[in-house]
PyMOL commands that place a pseudoatom at each C-alpha (Angstrom):
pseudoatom trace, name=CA, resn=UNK, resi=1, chain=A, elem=C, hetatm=0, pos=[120.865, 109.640, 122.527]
pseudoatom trace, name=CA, resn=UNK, resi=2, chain=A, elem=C, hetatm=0, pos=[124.230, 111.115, 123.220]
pseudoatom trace, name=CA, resn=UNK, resi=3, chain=A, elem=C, hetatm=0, pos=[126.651, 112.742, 120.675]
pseudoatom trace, name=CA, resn=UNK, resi=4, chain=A, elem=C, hetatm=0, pos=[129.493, 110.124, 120.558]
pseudoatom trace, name=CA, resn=UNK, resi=5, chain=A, elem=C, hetatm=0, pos=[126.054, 107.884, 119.616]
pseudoatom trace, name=CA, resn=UNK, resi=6, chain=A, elem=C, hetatm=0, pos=[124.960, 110.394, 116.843]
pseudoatom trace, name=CA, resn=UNK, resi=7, chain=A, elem=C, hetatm=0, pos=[128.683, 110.377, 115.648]
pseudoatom trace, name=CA, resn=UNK, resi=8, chain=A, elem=C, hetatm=0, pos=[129.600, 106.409, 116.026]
pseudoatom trace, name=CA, resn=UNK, resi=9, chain=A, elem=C, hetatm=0, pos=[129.348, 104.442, 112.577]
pseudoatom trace, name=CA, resn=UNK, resi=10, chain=A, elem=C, hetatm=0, pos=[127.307, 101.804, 112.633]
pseudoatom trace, name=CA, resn=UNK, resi=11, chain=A, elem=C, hetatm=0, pos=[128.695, 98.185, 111.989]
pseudoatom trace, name=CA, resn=UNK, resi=12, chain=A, elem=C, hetatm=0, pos=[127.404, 95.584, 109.375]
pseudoatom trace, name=CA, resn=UNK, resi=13, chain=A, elem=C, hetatm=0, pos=[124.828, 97.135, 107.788]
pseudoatom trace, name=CA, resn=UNK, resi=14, chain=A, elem=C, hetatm=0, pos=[121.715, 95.298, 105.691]
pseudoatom trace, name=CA, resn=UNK, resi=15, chain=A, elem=C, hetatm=0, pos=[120.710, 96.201, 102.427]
pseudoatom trace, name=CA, resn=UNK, resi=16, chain=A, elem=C, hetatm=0, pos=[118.597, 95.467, 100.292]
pseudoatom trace, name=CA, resn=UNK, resi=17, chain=A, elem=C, hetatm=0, pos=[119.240, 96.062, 96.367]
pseudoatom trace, name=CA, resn=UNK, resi=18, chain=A, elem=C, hetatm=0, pos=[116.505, 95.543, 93.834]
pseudoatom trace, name=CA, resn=UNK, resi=19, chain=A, elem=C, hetatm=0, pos=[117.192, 95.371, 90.092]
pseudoatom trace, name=CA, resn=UNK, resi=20, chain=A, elem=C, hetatm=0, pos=[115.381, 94.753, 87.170]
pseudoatom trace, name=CA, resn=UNK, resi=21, chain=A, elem=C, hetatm=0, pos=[115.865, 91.072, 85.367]
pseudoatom trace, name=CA, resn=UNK, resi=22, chain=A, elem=C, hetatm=0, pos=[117.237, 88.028, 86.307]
pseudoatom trace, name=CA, resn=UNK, resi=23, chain=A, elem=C, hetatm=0, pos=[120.598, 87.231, 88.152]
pseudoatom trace, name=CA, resn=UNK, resi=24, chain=A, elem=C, hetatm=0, pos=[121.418, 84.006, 88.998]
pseudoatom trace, name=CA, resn=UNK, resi=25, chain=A, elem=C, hetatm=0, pos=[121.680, 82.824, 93.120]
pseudoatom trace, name=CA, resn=UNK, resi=26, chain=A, elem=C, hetatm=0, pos=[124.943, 81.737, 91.534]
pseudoatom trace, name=CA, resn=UNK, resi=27, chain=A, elem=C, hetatm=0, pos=[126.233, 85.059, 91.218]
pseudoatom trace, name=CA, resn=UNK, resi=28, chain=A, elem=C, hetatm=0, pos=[125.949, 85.355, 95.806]
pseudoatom trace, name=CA, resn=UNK, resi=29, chain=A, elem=C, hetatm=0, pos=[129.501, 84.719, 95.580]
pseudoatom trace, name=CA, resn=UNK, resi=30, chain=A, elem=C, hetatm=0, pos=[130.685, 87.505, 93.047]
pseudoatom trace, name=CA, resn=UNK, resi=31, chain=A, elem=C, hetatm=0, pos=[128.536, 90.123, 95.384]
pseudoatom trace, name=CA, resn=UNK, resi=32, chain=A, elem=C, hetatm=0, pos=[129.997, 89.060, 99.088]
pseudoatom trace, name=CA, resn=UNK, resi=33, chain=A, elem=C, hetatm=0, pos=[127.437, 86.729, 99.893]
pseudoatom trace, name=CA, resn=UNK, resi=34, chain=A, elem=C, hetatm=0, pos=[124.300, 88.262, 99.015]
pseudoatom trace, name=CA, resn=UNK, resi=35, chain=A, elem=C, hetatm=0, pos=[121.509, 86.559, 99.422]
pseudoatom trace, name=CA, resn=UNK, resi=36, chain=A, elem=C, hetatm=0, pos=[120.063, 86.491, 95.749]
pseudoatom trace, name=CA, resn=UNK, resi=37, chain=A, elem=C, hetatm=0, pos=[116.297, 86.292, 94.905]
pseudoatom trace, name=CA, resn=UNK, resi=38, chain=A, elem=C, hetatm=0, pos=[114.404, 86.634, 91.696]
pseudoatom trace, name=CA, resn=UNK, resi=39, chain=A, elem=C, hetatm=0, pos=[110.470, 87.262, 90.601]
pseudoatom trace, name=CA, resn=UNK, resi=40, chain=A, elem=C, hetatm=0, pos=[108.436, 88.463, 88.026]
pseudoatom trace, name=CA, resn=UNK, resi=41, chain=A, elem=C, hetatm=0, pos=[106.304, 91.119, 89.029]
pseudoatom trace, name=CA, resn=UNK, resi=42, chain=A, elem=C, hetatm=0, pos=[102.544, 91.240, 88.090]
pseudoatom trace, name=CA, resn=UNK, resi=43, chain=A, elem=C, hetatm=0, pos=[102.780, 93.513, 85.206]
pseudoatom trace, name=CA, resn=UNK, resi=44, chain=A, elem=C, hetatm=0, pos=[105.255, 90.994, 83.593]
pseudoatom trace, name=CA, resn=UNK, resi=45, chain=A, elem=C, hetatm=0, pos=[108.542, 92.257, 84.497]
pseudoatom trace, name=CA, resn=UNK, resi=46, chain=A, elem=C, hetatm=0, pos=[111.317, 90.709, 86.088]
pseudoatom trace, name=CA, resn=UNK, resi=47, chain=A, elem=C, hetatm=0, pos=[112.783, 91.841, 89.706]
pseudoatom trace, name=CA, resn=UNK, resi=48, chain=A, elem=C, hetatm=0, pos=[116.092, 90.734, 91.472]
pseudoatom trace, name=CA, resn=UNK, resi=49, chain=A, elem=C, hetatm=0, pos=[116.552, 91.213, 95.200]
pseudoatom trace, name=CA, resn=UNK, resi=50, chain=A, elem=C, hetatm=0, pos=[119.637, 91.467, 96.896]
pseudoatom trace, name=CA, resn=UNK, resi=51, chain=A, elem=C, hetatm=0, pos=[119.849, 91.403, 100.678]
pseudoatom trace, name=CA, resn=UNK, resi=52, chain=A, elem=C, hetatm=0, pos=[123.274, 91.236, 102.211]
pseudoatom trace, name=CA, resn=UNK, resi=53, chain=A, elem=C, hetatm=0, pos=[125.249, 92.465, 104.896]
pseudoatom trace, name=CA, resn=UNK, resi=54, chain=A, elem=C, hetatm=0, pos=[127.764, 94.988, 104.607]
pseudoatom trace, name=CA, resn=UNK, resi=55, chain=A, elem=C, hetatm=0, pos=[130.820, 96.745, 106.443]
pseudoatom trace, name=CA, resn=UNK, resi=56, chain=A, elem=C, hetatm=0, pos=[130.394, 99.820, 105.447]
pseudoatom trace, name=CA, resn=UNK, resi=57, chain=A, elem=C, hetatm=0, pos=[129.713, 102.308, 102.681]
pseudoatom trace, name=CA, resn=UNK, resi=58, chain=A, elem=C, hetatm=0, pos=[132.625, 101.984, 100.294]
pseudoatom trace, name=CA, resn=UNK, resi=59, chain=A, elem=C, hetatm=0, pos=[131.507, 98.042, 100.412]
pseudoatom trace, name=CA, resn=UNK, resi=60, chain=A, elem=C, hetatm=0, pos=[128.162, 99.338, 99.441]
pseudoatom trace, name=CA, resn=UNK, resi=61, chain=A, elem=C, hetatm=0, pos=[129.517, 101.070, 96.613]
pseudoatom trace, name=CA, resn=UNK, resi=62, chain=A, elem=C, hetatm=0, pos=[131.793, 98.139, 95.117]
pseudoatom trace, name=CA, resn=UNK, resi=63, chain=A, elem=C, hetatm=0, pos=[128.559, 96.075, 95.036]
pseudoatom trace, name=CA, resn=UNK, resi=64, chain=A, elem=C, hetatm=0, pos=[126.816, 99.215, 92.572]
pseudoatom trace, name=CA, resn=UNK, resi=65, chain=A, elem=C, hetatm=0, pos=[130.023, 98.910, 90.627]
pseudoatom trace, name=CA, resn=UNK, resi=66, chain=A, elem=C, hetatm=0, pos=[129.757, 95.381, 89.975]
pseudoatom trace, name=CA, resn=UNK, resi=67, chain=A, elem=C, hetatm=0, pos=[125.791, 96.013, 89.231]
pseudoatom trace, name=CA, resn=UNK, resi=68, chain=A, elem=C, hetatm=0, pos=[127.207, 98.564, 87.063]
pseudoatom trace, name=CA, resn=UNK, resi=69, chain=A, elem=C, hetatm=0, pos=[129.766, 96.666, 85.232]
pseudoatom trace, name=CA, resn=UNK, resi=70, chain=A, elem=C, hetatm=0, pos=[127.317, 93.865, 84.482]
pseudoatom trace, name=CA, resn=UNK, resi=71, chain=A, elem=C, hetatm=0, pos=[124.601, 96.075, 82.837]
pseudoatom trace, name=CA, resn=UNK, resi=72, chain=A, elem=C, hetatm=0, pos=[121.888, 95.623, 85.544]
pseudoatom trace, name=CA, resn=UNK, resi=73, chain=A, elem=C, hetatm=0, pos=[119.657, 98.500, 86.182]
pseudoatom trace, name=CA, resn=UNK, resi=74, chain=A, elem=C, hetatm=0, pos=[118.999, 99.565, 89.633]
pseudoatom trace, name=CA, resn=UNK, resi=75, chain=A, elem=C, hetatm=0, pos=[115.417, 100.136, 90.823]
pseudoatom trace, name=CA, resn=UNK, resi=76, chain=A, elem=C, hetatm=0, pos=[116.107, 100.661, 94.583]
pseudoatom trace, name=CA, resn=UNK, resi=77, chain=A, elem=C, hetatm=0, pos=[118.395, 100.696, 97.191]
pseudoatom trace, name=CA, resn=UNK, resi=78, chain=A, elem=C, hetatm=0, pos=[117.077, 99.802, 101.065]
pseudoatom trace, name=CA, resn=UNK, resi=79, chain=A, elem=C, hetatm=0, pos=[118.856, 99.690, 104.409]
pseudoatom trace, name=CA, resn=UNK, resi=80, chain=A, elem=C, hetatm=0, pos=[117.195, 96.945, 106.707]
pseudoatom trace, name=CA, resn=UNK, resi=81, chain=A, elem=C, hetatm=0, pos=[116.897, 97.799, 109.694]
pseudoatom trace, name=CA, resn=UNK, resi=82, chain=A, elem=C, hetatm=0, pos=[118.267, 95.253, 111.681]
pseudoatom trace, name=CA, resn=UNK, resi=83, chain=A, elem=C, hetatm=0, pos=[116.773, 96.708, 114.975]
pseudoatom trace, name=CA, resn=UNK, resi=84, chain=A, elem=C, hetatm=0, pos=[113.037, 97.747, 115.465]
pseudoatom trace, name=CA, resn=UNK, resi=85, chain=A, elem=C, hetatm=0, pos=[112.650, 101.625, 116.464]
pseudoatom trace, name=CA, resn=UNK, resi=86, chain=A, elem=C, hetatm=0, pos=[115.570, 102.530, 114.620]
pseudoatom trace, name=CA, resn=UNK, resi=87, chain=A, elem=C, hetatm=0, pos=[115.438, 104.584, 111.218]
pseudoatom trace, name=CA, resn=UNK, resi=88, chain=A, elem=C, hetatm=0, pos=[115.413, 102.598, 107.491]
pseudoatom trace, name=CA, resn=UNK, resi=89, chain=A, elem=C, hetatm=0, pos=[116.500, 104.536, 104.890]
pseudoatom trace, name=CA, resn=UNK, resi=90, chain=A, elem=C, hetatm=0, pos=[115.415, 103.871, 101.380]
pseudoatom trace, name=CA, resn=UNK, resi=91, chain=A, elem=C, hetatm=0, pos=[116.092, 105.240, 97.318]
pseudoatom trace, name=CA, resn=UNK, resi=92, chain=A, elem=C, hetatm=0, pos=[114.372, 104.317, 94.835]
pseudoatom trace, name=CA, resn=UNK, resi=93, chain=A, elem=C, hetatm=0, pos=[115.557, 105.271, 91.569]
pseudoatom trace, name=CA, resn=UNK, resi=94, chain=A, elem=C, hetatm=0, pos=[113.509, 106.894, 89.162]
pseudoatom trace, name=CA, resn=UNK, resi=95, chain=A, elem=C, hetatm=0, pos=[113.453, 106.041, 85.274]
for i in range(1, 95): cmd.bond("trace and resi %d" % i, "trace and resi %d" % (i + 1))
show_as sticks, trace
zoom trace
C-alpha cells in the first residue's frame, strides 16, 4: 500500500448505527436515507438498526445529532466494510 493510499479519504462510507427502541422506517428520510430496521432482542428489549451510506465524517456526525436531538440512546456504531480484506471498525458504547 503506498502513502498517497494510507493518506487518501475514503468515499461513501457504510455504517451501521444501532440504538435502543423503536424508530419508525418512516423516519429513512429525516436520516439521509438510512435504511431503518427494528427488533426486539431476546431478553425483551428493543433494537433499531441503521445502515446507510455516508460522505464522510461530519455527515456521520449530523446523523448522532439528530439521534441526539430525538432522545435515542446509542448502543453501537459500525463501519461496513464495503470491500472484503479491508479493515471494519466498530464502538460500542458502554452503559
Amino acid at each position: 500500500m503506498s502513502a498517497s493510499e494510507i493518506n487518501s479519504p475514503r468515499k461513501h462510507l457504510h455504517y451501521q448505527i444501532k440504538v435502543e427502541g423503536i424508530l419508525n422506517e418512516s423516519w429513512s428520510d429525516w436520516f439521509g436515507g438510512f435504511t431503518i430496521t427494528s427488533t426486539v432482542e431476546t431478553n425483551g428489549v428493543p433494537i433499531t438498526t441503521l445502515i446507510g451510506t455516508l460522505p464522510d465524517q461530519a455527515a456521520l456526525r449530523g446523523v448522532l445529532v439528530k439521534l441526539w436531538d430525538i432522545n435515542a440512546t446509542l448502543l453501537e456504531v459500525q463501519l461496513i466494510n464495503p470491500n472484503p480484506g479491508d479493515l471494519i471498525h466498530k464502538l460500542e458504547v458502554q452503559k
